[in-house]
DONU-707206 format. One line per 8 residues: their letters; for each residue x, y, z of C-alpha. Coordinates in pm, whole numbers, plus 32768, in hexadecimal, padded with zeros to 4 digits. Layout:
BEGIN
A) X/Y/Z; ...
END
This chain:
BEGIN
XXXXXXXX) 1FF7/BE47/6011; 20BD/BE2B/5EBC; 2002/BEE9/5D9D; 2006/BF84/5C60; 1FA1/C084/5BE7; 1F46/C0B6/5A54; 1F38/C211/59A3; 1F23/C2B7/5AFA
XXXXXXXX) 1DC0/C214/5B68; 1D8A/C0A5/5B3B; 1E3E/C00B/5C8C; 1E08/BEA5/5CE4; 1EB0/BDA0/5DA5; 1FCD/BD30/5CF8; 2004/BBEF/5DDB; 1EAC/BBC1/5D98
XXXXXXXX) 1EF0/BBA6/5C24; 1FE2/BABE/5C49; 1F04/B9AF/5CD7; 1DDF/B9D7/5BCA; 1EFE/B9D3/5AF1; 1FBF/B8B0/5BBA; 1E24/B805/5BC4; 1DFE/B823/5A5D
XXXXXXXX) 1F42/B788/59E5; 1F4A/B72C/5883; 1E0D/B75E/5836; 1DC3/B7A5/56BD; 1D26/B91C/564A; 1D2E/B9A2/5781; 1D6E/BB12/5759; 1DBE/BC4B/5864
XXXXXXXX) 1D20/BD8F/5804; 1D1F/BE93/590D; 1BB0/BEC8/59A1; 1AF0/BF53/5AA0; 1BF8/BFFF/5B3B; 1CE5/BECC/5B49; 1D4C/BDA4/5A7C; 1C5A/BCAA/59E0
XXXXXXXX) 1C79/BB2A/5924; 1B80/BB16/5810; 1B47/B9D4/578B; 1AFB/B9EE/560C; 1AA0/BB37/5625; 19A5/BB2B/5768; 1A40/BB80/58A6; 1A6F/BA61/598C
XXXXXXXX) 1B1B/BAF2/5AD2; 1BEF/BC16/5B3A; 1CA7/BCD0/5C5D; 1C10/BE21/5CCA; 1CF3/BE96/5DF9; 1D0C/BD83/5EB4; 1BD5/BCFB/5E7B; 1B53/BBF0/5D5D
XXXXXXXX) 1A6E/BC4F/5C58; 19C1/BB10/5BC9; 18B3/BAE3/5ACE; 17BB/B9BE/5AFC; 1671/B958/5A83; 15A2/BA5E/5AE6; 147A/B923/5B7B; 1582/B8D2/5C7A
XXXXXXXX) 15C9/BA32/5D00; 14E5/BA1A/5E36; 157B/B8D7/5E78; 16BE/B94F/5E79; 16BE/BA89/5F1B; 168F/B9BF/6054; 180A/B915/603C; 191C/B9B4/60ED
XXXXXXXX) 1978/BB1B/60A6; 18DE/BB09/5F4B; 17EE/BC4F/5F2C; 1740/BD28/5E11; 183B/BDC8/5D21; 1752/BEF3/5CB1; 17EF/C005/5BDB; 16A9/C07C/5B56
XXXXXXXX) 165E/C17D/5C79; 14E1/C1BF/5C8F; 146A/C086/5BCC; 14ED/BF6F/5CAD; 15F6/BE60/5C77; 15A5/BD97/5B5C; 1573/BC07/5B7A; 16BD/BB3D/5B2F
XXXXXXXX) 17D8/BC1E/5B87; 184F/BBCB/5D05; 1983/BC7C/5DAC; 1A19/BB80/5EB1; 1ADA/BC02/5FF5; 1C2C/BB73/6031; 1B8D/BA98/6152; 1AB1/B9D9/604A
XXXXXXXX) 1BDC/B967/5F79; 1D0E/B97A/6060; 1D4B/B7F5/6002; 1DC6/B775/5EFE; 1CA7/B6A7/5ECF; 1B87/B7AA/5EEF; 1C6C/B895/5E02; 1C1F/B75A/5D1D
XXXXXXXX) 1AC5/B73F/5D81; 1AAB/B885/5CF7; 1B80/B8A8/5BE9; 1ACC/B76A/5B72; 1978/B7F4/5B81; 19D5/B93D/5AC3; 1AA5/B87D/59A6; 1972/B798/59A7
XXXXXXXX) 1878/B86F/595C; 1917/B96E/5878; 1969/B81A/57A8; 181A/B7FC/57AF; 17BC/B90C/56F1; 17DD/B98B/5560; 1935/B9BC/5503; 1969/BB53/5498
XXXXXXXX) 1A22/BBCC/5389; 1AE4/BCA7/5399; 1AA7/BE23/5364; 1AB3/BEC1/524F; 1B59/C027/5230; 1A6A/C157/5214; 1ABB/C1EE/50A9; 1B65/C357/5103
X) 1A7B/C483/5060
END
């Protein structure tokens, strides 16, 4: 397994990155911010989809979560502990998108639905007291 490993904690599958990279092409305002442990594409400001370990992190409409929970290696991605996985925000085994075509299927639905939603600005600096 190739990874990397940011500021001495964030690991994720490198080769991983590549093809949501390689998936995404030339697609305009597509950012990479380091999240949730690994590397995520945000999409005018909302993330869209992201590598944790080996594993995909994608956001969807949170309606169509029990739906697809049910496809191929996709599963809760809950970093909330005690309160549950929240609606929307899938992690997807390797099995589910070992194609290039469910990688797409996937990729798709994340840049989809973070298009989807209000643009954010960006953040402004807290004033130093």
């Amino acid at each position: 397994m190739s990874s990397q490993t940011l500021a001495g904690r964030m690991t994720y599958s490198e080769a991983q990155a590549a093809r949501v990279r390689k998936e995404l092409g030339v697609r305009s305002g597509i950012v990479e911010k380091q999240m949730f442990g690994g590397i995520a594409f945000l999409v005018g400001g909302n993330m869209a989809v992201g590598v944790h370990g080996e594993d995909l992190v994608v956001r969807v409409n949170p309606g169509q979560t029990d739906t697809l929970l049910r496809e191929p290696g996709a599963k809760p991605f809950d970093l909330s502990g005690s309160r549950g996985p929240p609606a929307g925000w899938l992690l997807v085994a390797p099995s589910g998108y070992r194609t290039d075509a469910a990688l797409r299927t996937w990729v798709g639905r994340g840049t989809a639905y973070a298009s989807s939603l209000p643009k954010k600005g960006a953040k402004k600096a807290k004033a130093k007291r």
